[in-house]
LOBA-317344 format. One record per residue (C-alpha): residue in three letters; x, y, z. Coordinates in steps of 0.05 Angstrom, whole numbers, padded with zeros to 5 digits, always signed. Layout:
BEGIN
ALAXYZ ...
end
This chain:
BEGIN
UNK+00000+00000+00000 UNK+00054+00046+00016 UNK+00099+00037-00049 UNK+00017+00047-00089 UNK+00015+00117-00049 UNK+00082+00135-00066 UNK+00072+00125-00135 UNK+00012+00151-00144 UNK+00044+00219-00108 UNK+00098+00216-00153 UNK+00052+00216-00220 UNK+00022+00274-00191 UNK+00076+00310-00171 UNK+00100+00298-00253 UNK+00026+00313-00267 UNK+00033+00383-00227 UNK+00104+00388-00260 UNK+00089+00384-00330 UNK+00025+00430-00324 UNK+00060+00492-00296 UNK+00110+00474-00357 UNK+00052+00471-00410 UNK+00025+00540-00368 UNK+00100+00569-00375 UNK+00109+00557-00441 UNK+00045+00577-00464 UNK+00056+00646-00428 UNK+00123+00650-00454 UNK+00089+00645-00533 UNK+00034+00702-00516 UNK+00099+00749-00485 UNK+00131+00726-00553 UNK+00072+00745-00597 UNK+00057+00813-00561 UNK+00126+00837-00565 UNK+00127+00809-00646 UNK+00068+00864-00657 UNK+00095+00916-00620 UNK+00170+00913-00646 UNK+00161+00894-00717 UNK+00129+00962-00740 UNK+00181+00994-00710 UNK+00230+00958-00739 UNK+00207+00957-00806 UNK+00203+01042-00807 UNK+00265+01042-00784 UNK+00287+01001-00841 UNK+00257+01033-00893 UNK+00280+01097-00872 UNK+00341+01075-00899 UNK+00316+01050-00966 UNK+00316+01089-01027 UNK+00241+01106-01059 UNK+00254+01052-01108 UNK+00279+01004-01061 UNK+00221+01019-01008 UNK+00169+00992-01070 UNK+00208+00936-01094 UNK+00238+00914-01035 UNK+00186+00927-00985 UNK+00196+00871-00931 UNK+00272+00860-00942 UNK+00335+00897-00916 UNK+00363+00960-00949 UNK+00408+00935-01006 UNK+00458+00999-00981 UNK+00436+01053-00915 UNK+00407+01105-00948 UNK+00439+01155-00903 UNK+00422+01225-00944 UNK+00338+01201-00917 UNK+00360+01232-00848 UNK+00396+01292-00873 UNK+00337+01306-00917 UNK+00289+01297-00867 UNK+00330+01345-00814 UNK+00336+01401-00864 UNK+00264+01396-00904 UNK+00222+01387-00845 UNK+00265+01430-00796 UNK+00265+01376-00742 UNK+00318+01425-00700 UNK+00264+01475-00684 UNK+00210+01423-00669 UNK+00246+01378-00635 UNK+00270+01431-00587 UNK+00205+01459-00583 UNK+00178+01392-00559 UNK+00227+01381-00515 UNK+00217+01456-00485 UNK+00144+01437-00477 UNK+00159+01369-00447 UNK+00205+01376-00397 UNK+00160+01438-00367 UNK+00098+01390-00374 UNK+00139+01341-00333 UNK+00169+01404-00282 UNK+00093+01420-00268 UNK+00058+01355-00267 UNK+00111+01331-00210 UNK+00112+01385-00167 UNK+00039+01389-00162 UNK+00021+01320-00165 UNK+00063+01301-00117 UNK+00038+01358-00069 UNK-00030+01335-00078 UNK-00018+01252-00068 UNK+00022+01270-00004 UNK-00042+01312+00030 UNK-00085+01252-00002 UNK-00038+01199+00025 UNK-00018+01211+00086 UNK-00071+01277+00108 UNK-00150+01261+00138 UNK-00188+01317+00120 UNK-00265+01322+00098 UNK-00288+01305+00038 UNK-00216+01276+00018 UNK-00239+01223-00021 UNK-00295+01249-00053 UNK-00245+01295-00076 UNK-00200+01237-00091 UNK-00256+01193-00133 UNK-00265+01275-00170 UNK-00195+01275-00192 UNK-00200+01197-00216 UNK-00271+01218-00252 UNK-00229+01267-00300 UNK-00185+01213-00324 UNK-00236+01198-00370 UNK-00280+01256-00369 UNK-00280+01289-00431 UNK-00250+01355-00444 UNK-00300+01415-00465 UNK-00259+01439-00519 UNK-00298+01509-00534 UNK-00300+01537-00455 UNK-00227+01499-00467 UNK-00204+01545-00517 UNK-00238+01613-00490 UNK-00211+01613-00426 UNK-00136+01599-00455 UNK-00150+01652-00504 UNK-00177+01708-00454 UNK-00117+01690-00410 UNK-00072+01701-00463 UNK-00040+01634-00459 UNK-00049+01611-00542 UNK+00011+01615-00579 UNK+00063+01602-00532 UNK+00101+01554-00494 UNK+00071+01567-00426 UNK-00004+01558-00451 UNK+00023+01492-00478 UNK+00057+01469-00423 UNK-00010+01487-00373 UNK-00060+01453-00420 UNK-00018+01393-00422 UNK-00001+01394-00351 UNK-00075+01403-00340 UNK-00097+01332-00373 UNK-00030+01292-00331 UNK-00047+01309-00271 UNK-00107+01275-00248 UNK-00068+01200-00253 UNK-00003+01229-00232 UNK-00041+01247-00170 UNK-00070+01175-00164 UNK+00001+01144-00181 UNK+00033+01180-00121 UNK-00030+01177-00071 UNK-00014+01104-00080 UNK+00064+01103-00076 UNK+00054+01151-00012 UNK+00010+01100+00025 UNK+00067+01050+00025 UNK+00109+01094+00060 UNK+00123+01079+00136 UNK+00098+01144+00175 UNK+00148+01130+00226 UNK+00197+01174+00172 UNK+00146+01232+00177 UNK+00150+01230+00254 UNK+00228+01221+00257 UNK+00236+01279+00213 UNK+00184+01325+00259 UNK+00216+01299+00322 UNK+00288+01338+00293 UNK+00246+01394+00282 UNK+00226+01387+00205 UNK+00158+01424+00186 UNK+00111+01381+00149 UNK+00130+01414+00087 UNK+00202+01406+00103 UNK+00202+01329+00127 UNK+00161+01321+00049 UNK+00210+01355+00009 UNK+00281+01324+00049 UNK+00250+01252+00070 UNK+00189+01233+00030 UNK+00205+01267-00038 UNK+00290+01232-00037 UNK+00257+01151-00032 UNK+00206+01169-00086 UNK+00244+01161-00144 UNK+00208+01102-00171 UNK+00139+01142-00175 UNK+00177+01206-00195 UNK+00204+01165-00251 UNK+00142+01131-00273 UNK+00104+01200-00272 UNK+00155+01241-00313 UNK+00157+01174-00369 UNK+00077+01174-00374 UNK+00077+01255-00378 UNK+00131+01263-00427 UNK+00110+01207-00473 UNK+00036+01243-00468 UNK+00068+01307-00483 UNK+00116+01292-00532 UNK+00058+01255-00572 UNK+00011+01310-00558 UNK-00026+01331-00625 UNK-00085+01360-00607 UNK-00083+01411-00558 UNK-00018+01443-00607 UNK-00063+01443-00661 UNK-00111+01478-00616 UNK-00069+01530-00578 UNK-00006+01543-00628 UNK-00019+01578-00697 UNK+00062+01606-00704 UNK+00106+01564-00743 UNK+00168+01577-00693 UNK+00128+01542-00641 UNK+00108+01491-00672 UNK+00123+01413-00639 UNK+00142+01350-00664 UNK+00068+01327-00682 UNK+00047+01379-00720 UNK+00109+01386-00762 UNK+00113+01331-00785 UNK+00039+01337-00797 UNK+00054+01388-00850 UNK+00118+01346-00874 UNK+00071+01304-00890 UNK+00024+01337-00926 UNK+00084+01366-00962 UNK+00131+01312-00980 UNK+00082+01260-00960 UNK+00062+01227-01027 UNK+00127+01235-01062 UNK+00182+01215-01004 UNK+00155+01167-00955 UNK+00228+01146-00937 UNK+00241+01207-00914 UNK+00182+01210-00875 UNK+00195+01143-00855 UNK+00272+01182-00822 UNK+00229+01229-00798 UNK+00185+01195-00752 UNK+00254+01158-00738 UNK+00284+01215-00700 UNK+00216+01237-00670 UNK+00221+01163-00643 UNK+00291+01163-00610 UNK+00285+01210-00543 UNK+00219+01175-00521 UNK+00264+01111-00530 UNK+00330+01126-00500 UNK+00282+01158-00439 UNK+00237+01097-00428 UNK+00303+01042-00427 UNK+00343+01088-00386 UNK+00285+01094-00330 UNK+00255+01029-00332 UNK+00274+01000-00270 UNK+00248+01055-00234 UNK+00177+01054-00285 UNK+00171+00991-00268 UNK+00180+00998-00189 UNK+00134+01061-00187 UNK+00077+01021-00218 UNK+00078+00963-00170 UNK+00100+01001-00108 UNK+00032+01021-00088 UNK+00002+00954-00089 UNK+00048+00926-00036 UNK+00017+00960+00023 UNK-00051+00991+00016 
end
């Protein structure tokens, strides 16, 4: 009887064994898939932003018989990336200045603060998320304020849309933060404001992080509100650039587009991979201790 038992625990410890295996590797084939769809398009533009217009028709799916290097020096000069892309960045790094200071003001009274009405106020701020935007009252009150056609009216209106989940993302990272810290910091006689700015704000690099990658993505994407709020051509961002690139050139020189939406591709890029880690702690941080 006891050699039957041990055998039949042993077929279903293999039984148990070889499921998680089938459940592993069936994972590991949808992660495969997923990353297949995402990568491939942006691989291929790559590609054939190095392919001559010739070579882009008759040699769509294949690599470029020789780098068509001149693509990117077309597309800098014709579509005056220089200006845009330093207008973006301009307008993205003070979305990113604004969004942080504020939203992390705001998740710290929400986190770690009682005070009435806090989370109706809360469940407000999570409404607008979605809510949609009421783009005439939208557009009068930017232009009686004087705020269309410059950086600072972009940079608010942007800001504006951000900071309802950048509130939510640090509400949640706050919570998992001991308030033991608080108290040691008030004990050596830091204010409130103080003990946020030298205790709380220096351990909150993972939400920091995942904050400034969602608002600078949003921002350096942004194509409507620019199209709304900028009419001068020195202001004008990436988006709509190469918006009238391509109604330009579009038709004609679609590897140089294809360069062109190359370079608007890169800083998003180079950002994400280099503050990953920290994207990926700020996202999860909050669930750990509610």
């Amino acid at each position: 009887m006891s050699a039957a038992r041990f055998s039949g625990q042993e077929s279903r410890q293999q039984g148990i064994h070889w499921r998680h295996v089938l459940v592993s590797l069936f994972n590991h084939a949808i992660l495969i898939l997923f990353t297949i769809i995402i990568v491939y398009p942006v691989l291929w533009m790559i590609l054939a932003s190095f392919k001559t217009p010739g070579e882009l028709i008759s040699n769509i799916w294949g690599l470029p018989a020789e780098p068509a290097l001149q693509n990117y020096a077309d597309a800098w000069e014709k579509a005056r990336l220089g200006r845009a892309l330093l207008n973006s960045g301009i307008v993205s790094i003070g979305a990113v200045l604004v969004v942080v200071c504020l939203s992390s003001i705001a998740g710290y009274a929400f986190a770690k603060f009682s005070f009435r009405f806090s989370g109706i106020i809360l469940l407000v701020f999570v409404f607008t998320m979605q809510a949609p935007v009421p783009i005439i009252p939208f557009y009068v009150l930017f232009v009686r304020l004087k705020l269309t056609d410059s950086y600072l009216g972009l940079i608010l209106a942007i800001a504006s849309g951000a900071i309802p989940l950048s509130i939510f993302i640090f509400q949640a990272f706050f919570r998992s933060i001991p308030n033991e810290l608080r108290e040691a910091a008030k004990i050596d006689g830091c204010s409130e404001f103080t003990a946020f700015l030298r205790v709380v704000m220096p351990i909150s690099g993972p939400a920091v992080a995942t904050v400034s990658i969602l608002t600078f993505v949003g921002a350096w994407n942004e194509y409507f509100l620019p199209l709304l709020l900028i009419r001068s051509d020195e202001l004008r961002p990436l988006t709509l650039t190469i918006q009238v690139f391509f109604l330009q050139f579009g038709r004609a020189e679609w590897n140089v587009i294809f360069a062109t939406l190359s370079i608007a591709s890169i800083p998003m890029i180079v950002i994400y991979v280099l503050l990953q880690r920290w994207f990926i702690r700020g996202l999860t941080s909050g669930s750990i201790k509610g």
